[in-house]
C-alpha positions in Angstrom: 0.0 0.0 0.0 1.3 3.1 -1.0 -0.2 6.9 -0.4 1.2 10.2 -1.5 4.3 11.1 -3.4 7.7 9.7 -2.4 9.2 12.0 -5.2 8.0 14.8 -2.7 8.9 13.5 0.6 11.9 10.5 -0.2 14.6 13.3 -0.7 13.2 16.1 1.3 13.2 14.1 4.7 15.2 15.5 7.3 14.0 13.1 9.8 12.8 9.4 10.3 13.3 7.4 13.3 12.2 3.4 14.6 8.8 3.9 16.6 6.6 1.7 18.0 7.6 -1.1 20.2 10.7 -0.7 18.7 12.0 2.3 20.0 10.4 1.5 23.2 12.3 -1.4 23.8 9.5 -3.8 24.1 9.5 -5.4 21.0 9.4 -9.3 21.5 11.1 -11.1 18.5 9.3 -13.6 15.8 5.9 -10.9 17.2 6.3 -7.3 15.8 6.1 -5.6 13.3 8.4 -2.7 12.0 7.1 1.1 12.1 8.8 3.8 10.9 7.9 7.7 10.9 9.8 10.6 10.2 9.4 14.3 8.5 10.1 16.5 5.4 10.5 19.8 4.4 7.6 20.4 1.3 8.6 22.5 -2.1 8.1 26.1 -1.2 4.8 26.0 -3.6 3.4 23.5 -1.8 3.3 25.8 1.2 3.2 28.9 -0.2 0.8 27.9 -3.3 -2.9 28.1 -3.9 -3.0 24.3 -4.8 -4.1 21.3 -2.0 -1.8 18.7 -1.7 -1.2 15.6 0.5 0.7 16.7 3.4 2.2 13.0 4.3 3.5 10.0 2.7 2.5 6.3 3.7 3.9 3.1 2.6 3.2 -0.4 4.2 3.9 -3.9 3.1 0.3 -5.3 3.5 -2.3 -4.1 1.4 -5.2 -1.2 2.9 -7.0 -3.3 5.7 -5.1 -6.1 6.6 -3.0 -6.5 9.6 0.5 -6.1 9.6 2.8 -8.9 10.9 5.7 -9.8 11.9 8.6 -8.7 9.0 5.9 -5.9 7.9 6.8 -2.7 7.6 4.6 0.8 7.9 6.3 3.9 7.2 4.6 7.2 7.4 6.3 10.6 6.7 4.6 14.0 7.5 4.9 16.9 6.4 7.0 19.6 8.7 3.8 21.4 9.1 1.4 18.1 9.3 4.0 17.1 11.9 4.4 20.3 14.4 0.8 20.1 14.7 0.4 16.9 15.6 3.5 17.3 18.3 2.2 20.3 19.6 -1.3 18.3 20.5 1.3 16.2 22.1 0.3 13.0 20.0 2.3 10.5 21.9 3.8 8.3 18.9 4.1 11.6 16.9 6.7 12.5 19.3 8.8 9.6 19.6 11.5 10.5 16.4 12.2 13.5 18.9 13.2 11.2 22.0 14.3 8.3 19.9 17.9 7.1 21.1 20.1 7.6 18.5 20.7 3.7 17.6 16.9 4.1 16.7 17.6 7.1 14.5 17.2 5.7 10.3 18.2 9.6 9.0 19.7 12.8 10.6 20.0 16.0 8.8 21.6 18.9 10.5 17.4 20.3 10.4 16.8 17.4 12.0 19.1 17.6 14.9 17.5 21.1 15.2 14.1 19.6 15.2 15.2 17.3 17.8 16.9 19.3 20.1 13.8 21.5 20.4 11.9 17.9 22.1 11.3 20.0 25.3 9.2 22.6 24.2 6.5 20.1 22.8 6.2 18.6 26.3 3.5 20.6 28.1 0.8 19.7 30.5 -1.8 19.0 27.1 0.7 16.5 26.2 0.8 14.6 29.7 -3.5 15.1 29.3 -3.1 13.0 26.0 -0.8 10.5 27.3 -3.8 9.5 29.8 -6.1 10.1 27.2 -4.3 7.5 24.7 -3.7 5.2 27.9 -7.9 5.3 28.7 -8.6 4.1 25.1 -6.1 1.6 25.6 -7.2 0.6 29.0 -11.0 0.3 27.8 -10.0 -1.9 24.9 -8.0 -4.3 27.0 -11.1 -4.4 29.2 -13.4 -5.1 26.0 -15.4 -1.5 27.2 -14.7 0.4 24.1 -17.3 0.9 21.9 -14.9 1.9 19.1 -14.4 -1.2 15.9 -10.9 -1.8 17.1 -8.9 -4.6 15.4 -8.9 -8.1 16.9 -6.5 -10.4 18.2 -8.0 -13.9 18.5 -5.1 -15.4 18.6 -4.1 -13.5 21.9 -7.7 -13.8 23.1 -6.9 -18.1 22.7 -3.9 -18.1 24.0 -4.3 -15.7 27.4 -7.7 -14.7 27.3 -7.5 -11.3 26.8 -5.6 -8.7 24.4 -2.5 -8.7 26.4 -0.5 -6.1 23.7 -3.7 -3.9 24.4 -2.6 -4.3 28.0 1.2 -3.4 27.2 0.3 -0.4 25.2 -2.0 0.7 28.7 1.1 0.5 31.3 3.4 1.5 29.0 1.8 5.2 28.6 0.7 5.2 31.7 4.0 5.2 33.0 5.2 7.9 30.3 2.7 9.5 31.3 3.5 9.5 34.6 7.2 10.2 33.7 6.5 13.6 31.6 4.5 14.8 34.6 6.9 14.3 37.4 10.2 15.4 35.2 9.1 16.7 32.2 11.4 14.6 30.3 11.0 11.1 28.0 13.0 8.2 27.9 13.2 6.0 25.3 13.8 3.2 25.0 11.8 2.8 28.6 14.0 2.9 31.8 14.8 -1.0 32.6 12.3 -1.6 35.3 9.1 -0.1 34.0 10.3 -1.6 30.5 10.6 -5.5 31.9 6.7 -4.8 33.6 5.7 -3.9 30.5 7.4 -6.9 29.0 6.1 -9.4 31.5 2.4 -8.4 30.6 2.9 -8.4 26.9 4.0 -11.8 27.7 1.1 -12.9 29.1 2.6 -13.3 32.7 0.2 -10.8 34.5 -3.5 -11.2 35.0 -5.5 -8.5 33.3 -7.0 -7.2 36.9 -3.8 -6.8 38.1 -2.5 -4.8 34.9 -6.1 -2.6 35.1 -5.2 -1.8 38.8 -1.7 -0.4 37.8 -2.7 1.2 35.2 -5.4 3.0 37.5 -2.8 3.9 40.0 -0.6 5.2 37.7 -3.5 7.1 36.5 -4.0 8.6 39.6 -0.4 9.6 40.3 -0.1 11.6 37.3 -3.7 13.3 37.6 -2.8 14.2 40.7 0.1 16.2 39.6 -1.5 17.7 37.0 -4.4 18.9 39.0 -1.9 20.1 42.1 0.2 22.0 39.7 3.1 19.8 41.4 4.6 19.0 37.7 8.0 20.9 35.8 5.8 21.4 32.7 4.3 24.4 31.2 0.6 24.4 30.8 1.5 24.2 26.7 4.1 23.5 24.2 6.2 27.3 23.2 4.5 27.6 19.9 6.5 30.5 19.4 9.8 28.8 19.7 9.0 26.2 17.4 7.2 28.6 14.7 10.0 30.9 14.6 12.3 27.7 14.1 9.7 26.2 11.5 10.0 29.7 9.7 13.9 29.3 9.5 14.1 25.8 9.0 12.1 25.5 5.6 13.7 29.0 4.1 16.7 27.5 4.5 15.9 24.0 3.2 14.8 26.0 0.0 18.3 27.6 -0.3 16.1 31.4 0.6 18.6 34.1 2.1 17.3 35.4 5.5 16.0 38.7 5.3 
């Protein structure tokens, strides 16, 4: 499956990193599949022009529907504009190429060591609000509450009983969460302790009323910071930092003399 135009975003990228479980560092071999995301800079007409275009490119080795595997690969690339806007929602796997480690990193440009070294002012309070909002939907699947049409696992369902990766993905950004709250930082891959829990129940090795009850304490903790004001983070991202640095970053990708 292929969307958009690689001619476009292919030699324009300035960015594209491993996500998913991947960069996490919870990826359990002969199980996952392999995501990739990263960003370009568009042709000054694209941005500056009266015509529409698409504003990312997506490639994927299964066809539009089907689940991918194990030795699948998705790829999507944004554009720089398509991407800042996602970040600065504080999308939680739109950030990741910002705190991948570096043996994650695919491509580096110098714009995209910029990009990257800017990570801090995407993290805000929002963000930590749509960590737990991303961990809730993920929680309510795992508990079979979500009224959503959300892709089954039978074979998981067989084998533990319940969607155990739906599980993972639940703890996992509940303690993110919980980490950009209290410190206002991200590590990836997932510091060793919180990383093996998270392994353990994507295993299958803890009962889903356990996992729930973590994840509901965790939860807690970080709603509690949020509503105390006890957290490092600014009530949002510095738009005004990364605009200006958005403004730069693409007039010099087009070779355009400052003013």
């Amino acid at each position: 499956m292929e969307y958009g135009d690689p001619a476009v975003a292919l030699p324009n990228e300035i960015l594209r990193s491993v996500v998913g479980s991947g960069v996490h560092g919870i990826a359990i071999a002969g199980t996952d599949d392999h995501d990739e995301m990263g960003v370009y800079i568009e042709p000054p007409e694209y941005v500056l022009g009266v015509e529409r275009h698409r504003e990312d490119y997506l490639w994927r080795t299964q066809p539009e529907g089907e689940r991918s595997h194990h030795g699948d690969t998705d790829l999507v690339l944004y554009s720089l504009a398509k991407y800042l806007r996602l970040a600065l929602k504080g999308n939680p796997t739109v950030m990741l190429p910002l705190f991948a480690p570096e043996q994650s990193l695919i491509l580096l440009t110098p714009l995209g060591e910029e990009l990257r070294s800017l990570r801090a002012a995407f993290l805000s309070r929002h963000a930590a609000e749509r960590f737990l909002g991303y961990m809730r939907s993920q929680h309510e699947r795992m508990l079979g509450q979500s009224k959503r049409n959300v892709p089954n696992r039978p074979e998981l369902i067989e084998k533990y009983g319940w969607d155990v990766k739906y599980g993972s993905h639940a703890l996992r950004l509940a303690y993110q969460g919980l980490e950009i709250a209290s410190t206002g930082m991200l590590t990836l891959p997932m510091p060793p302790a919180e990383r093996e829990r998270v392994l353990a129940v994507k295993r299958g090795e803890v009962r889903r009323d356990e996992v729930s009850a973590e994840v509901a304490k965790l939860e807690s903790a970080v709603r509690a910071l949020l509503d105390t004001g006890k957290t490092p983070l600014p009530a949002t991202a510095d738009l005004a930092a990364i605009t200006e640095w958005a403004v730069s970053a693409q007039r010099r990708h087009w070779g355009w003399a400052a003013d």
